[in-house]
C-alpha positions as CSV (number, residue, x, y, z in Angstrom):
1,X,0.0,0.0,0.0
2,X,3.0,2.8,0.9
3,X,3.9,2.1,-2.9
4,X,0.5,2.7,-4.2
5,X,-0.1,6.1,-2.1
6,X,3.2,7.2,-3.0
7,X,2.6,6.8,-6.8
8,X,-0.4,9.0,-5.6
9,X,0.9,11.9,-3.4
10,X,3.0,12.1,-7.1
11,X,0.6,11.8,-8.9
12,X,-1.2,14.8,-7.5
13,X,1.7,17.2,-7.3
14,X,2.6,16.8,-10.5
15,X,-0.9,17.5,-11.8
16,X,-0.7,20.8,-9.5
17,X,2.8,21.8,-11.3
18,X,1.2,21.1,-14.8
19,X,-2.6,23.0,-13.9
20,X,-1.3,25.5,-11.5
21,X,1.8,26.0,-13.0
22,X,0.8,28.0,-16.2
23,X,-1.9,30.1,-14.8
24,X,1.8,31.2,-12.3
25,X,3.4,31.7,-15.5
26,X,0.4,33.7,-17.2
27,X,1.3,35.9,-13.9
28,X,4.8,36.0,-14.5
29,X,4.9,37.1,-17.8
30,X,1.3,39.6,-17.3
31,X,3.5,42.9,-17.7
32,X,5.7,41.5,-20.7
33,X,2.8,40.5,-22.6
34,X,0.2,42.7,-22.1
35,X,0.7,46.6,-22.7
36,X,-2.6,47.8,-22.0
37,X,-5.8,47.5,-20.3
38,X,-7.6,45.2,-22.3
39,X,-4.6,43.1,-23.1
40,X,-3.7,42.5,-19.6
41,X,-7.6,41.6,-19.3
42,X,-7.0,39.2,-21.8
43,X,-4.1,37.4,-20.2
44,X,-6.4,37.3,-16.7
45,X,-9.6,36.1,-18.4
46,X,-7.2,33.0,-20.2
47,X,-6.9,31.6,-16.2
48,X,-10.1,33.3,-14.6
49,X,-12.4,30.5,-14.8
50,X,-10.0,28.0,-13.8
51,X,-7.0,29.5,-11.5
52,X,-8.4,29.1,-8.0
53,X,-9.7,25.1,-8.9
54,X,-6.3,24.5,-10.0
55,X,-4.9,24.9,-6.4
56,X,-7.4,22.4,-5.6
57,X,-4.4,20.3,-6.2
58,X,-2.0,21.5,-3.7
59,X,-5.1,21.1,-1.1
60,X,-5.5,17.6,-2.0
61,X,-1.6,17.0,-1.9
62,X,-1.3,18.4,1.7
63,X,-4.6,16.4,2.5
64,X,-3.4,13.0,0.7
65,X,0.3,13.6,2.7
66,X,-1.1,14.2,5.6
67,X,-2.9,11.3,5.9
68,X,-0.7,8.5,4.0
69,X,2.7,9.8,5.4
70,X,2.3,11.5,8.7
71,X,5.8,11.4,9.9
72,X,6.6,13.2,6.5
73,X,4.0,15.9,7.0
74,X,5.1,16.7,10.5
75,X,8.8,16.7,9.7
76,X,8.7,18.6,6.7
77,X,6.0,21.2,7.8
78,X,7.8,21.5,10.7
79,X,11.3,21.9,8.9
80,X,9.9,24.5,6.1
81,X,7.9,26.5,8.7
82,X,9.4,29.6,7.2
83,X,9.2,29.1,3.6
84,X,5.8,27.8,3.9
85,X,4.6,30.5,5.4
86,X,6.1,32.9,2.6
87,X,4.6,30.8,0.2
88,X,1.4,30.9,1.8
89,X,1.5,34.7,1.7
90,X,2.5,34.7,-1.6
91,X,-0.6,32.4,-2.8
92,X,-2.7,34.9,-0.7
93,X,-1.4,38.5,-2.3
94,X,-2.0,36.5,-5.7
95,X,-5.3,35.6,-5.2
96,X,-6.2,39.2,-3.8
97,X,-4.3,40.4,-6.8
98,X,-6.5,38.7,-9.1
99,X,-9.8,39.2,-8.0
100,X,-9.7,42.7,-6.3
101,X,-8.0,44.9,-8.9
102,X,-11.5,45.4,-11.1
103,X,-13.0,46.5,-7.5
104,X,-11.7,50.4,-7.4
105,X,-11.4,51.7,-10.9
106,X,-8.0,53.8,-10.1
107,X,-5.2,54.9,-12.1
108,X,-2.8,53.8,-9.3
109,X,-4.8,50.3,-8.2
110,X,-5.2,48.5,-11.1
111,X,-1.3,48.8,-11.8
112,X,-0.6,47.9,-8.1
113,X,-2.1,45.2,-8.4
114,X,-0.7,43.7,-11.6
115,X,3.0,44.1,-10.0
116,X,1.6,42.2,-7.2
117,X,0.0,39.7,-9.4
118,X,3.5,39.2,-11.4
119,X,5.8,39.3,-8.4
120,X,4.1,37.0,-6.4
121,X,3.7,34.2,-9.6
122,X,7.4,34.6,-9.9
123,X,8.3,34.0,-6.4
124,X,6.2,31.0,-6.3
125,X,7.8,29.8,-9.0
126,X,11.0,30.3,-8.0
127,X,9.8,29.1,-4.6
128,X,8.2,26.2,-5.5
129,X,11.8,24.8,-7.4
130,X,13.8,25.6,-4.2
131,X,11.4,23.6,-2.5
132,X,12.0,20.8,-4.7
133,X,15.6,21.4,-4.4
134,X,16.0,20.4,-0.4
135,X,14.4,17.5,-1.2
136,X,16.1,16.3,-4.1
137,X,19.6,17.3,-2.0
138,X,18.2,16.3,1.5
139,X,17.4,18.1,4.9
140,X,19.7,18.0,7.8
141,X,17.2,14.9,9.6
142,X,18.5,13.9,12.6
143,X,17.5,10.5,14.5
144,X,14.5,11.3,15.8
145,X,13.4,12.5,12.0
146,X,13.1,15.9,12.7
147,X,15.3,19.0,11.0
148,X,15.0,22.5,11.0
149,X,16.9,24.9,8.0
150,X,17.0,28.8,7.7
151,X,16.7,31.1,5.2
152,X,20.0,30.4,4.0
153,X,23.7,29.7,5.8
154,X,26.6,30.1,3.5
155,X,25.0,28.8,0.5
156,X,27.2,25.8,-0.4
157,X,26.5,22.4,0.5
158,X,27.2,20.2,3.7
159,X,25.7,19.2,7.0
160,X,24.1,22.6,8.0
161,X,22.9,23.8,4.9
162,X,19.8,26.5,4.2
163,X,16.6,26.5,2.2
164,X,18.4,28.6,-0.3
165,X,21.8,27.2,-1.2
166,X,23.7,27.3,-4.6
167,X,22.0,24.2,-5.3
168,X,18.4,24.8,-4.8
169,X,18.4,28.5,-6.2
170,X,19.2,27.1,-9.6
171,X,16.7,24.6,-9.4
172,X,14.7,27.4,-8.4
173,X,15.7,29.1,-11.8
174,X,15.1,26.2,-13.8
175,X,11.4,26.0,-11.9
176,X,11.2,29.8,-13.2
177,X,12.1,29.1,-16.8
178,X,10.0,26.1,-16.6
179,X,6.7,27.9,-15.7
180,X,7.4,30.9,-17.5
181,X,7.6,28.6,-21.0
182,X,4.6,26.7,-19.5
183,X,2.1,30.0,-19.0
184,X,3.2,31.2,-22.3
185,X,2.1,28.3,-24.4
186,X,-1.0,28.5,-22.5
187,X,-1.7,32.2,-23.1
188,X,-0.8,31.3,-27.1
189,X,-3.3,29.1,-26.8
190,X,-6.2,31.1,-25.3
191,X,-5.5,34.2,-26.9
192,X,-5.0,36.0,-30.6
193,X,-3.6,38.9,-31.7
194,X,-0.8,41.2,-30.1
195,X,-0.7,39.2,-27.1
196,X,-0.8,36.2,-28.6
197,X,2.2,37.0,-30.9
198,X,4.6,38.1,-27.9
199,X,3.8,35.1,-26.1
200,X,4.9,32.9,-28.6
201,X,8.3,35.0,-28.8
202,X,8.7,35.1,-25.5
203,X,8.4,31.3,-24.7
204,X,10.6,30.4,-27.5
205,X,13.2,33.2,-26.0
206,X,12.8,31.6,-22.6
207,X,12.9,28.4,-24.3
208,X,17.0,28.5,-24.5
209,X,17.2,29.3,-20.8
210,X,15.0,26.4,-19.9
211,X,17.1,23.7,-22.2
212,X,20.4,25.8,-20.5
213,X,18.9,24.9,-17.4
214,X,17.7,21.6,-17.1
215,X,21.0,20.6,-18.6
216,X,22.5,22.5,-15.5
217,X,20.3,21.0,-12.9
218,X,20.0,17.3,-14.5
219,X,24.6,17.4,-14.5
220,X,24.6,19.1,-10.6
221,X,21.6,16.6,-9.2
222,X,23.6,13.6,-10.4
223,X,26.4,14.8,-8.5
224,X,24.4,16.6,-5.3
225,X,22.2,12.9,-4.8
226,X,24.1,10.2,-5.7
227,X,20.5,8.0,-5.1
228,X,19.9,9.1,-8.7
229,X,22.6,7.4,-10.5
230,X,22.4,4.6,-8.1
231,X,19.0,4.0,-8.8
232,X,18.7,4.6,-12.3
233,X,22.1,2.0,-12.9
234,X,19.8,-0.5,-10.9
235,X,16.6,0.1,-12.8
236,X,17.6,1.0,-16.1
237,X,13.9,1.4,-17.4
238,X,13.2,4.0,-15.2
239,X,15.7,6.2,-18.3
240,X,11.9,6.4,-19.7
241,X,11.1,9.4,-17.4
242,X,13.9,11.4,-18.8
243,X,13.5,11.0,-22.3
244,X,9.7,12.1,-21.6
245,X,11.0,15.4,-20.6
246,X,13.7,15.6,-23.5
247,X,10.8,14.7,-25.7
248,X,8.7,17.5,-24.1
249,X,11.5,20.5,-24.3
250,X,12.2,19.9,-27.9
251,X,8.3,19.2,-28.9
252,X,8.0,22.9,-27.2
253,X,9.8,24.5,-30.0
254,X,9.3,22.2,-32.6
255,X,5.4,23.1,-32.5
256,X,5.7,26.8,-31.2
257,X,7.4,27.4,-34.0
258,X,5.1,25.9,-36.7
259,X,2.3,27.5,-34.4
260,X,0.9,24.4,-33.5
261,X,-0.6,25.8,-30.3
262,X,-2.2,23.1,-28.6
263,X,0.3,20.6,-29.3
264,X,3.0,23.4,-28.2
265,X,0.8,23.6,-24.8
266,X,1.0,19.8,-24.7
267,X,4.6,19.6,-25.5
268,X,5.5,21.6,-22.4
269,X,3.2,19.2,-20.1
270,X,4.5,16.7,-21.1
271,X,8.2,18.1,-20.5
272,X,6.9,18.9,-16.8
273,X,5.7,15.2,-16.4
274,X,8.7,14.2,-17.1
275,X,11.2,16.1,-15.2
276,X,8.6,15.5,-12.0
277,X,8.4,12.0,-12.7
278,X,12.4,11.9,-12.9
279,X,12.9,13.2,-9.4
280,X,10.3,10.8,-8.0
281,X,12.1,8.1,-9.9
282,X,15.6,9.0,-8.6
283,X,14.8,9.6,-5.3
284,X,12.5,6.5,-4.6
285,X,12.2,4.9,-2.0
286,X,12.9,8.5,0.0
287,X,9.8,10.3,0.4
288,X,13.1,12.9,2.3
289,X,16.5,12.1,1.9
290,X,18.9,13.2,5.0
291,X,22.0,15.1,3.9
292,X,23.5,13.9,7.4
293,X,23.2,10.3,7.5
294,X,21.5,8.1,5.0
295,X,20.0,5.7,7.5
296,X,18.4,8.8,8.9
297,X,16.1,9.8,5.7
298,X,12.7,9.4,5.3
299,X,11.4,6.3,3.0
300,X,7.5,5.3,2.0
301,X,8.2,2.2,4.5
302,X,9.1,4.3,8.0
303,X,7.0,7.6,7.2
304,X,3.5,5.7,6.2
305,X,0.8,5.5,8.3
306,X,-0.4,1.8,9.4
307,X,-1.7,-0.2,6.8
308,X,-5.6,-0.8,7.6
309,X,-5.9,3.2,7.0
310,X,-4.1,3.3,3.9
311,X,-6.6,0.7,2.4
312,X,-9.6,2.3,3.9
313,X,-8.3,5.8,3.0
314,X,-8.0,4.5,-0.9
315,X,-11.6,4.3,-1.2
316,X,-12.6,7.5,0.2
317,X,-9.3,9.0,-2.0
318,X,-11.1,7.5,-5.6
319,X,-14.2,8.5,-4.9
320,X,-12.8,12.2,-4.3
321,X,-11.1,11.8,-7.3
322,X,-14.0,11.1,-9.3
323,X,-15.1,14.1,-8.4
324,X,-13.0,16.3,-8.6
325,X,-11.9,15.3,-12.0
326,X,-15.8,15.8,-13.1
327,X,-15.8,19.0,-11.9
328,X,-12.5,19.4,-14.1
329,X,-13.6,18.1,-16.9
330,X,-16.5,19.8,-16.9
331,X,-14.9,23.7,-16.3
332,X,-12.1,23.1,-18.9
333,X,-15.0,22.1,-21.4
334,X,-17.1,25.0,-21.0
335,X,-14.4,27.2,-21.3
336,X,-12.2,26.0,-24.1
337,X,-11.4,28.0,-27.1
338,X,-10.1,31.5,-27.2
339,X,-10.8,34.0,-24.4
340,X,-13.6,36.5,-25.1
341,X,-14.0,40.1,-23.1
342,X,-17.3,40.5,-21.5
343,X,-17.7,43.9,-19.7
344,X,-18.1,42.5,-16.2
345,X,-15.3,40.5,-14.4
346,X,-11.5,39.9,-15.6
């Protein structure tokens, strides 16, 4: 059962990088993109209907960790209390961003607002990478499973290291270019015209940073978490996952340029699933590796909960699921096609 809920607790992040990640990256590039009023209306009506049901995600993450891996949930909330609460700040000041900014028709809000609305995406972007960065590098856990890291130390590697290290930051760039190419294709997709044409330039701009940088990150993680190689020399199958993402980065250009939209849009899912799918790969069985000791870390064997609830909790799990994925199905149905202005609302 740990195997199965940890193929699930995945599962469900990476669908939150892939949904949530380009209506982040429709914020990050909102100002590059859009040069006027209706433009940047544009841009916020692409992710209107469906921005705040992407996070339902992330809820269902936290929800599906906290109940399958406790020991996880209480170490690493525990560990990340800062960060978490930045991030949670950050979600927050987006969300106001978003839906208050048509409230006070001002020459000074509106504008306010959109620097809030980009600034906060690209933090949580950048965020979001560094996060994935401690745990592809490992916290300092000590015996009793516990860690705590600041902001930063001396940014280099070792037993006391911070969130933010050399390390994580570029994984935290890479996370940046990532969703940045990601909320471009999407805003291609959903839009026409001016907007539509700087997108596309823009993601295929971004697009060398994002091949610089996985290239970066994929040599330096080999290196950082020797698990990785170890892992993938042991099951060499598992070379699928990164020849997903390789297929992904390349299919991003390859159809941007022929302005195959959708397929673009597709293209830099699929690269997303990949790369995910990669660092679960690598890292398995760790759920969160110690930097310290090995025999310290965290597996899916020593941070699950007991096995009756795991079984009864898969039942309960699916049918949410079913759900949830009707309700998705249904909202990215109704509103497919290319974003139209109505006077009220984004």
């Amino acid at each position: 059962m740990e195997d199965i809920w940890f193929c699930l607790v995945a599962l469900m992040i990476t669908l939150y990088v892939v949904f949530d990640g380009f209506d982040l990256g429709a914020g990050i590039i909102h100002l590059w993109v859009a040069r006027n009023e209706e433009e940047r209306r544009r841009v916020l009506r692409s992710i209107g209907p469906v921005w705040d049901g992407n996070e339902v995600w992330l809820l269902a993450a936290g929800g599906t960790l906290y109940f399958a891996f406790p020991v996880l949930y209480a170490s690493g909330f525990s560990g990340f209390y800062l960060p978490l609460m930045m991030v949670l700040w950050l979600l927050m000041l987006r969300g106001i961003a978003i839906e208050f900014r048509n409230h006070i028709e001002s020459p000074v809000w509106k504008p306010f607002g959109d620097v809030i609305f980009s600034g906060s995406s690209l933090l949580l972007a950048v965020f979001f990478g560094a996060a994935l960065g401690n745990v592809v590098r490992g916290v300092p856990l000590d015996a009793s499973g516990t860690f705590f890291e600041p902001l930063w130390t001396d940014f280099q590697l070792g037993n006391e290291t911070g969130i933010l290290d050399w390390f994580t930051i570029l994984v935290g760039i890479a996370s940046l270019c990532t969703l940045t190419v990601h909320g471009a294709t999407w805003v291609v997709m959903k839009t026409d015209g001016a907007v539509q044409e700087r997108s596309r330039r823009l993601a295929l701009q971004v697009w060398w940073a994002l091949a610089g940088s996985t290239l970066v990150v994929t040599f330096f993680s080999f290196r950082v978490q020797l698990q990785v190689p170890s892992r993938l020399a042991a099951q060499p199958w598992g070379f699928v996952f990164p020849v997903l993402a390789v297929s992904g980065l390349f299919g991003i250009r390859w159809f941007s340029v022929r302005g195959a939209d959708v397929k673009s849009f597709l293209a830099s899912c699929t690269y997303i699933v990949g790369m995910m799918t990669s660092a679960v790969f690598g890292l398995y069985p760790y759920v969160l590796p110690s930097n310290t000791d090995p025999k310290f870390g965290l597996t899916l064997h020593n941070a699950a909960a007991p096995d009756y609830g795991l079984k009864i909790g898969l039942i309960w799990w699916t049918l949410g699921m079913v759900l949830v994925s009707a309700y998705f199905g249904f909202v990215y149905r109704h509103f497919a096609g290319k974003v139209r202005l109505e006077p009220e609302g984004y």
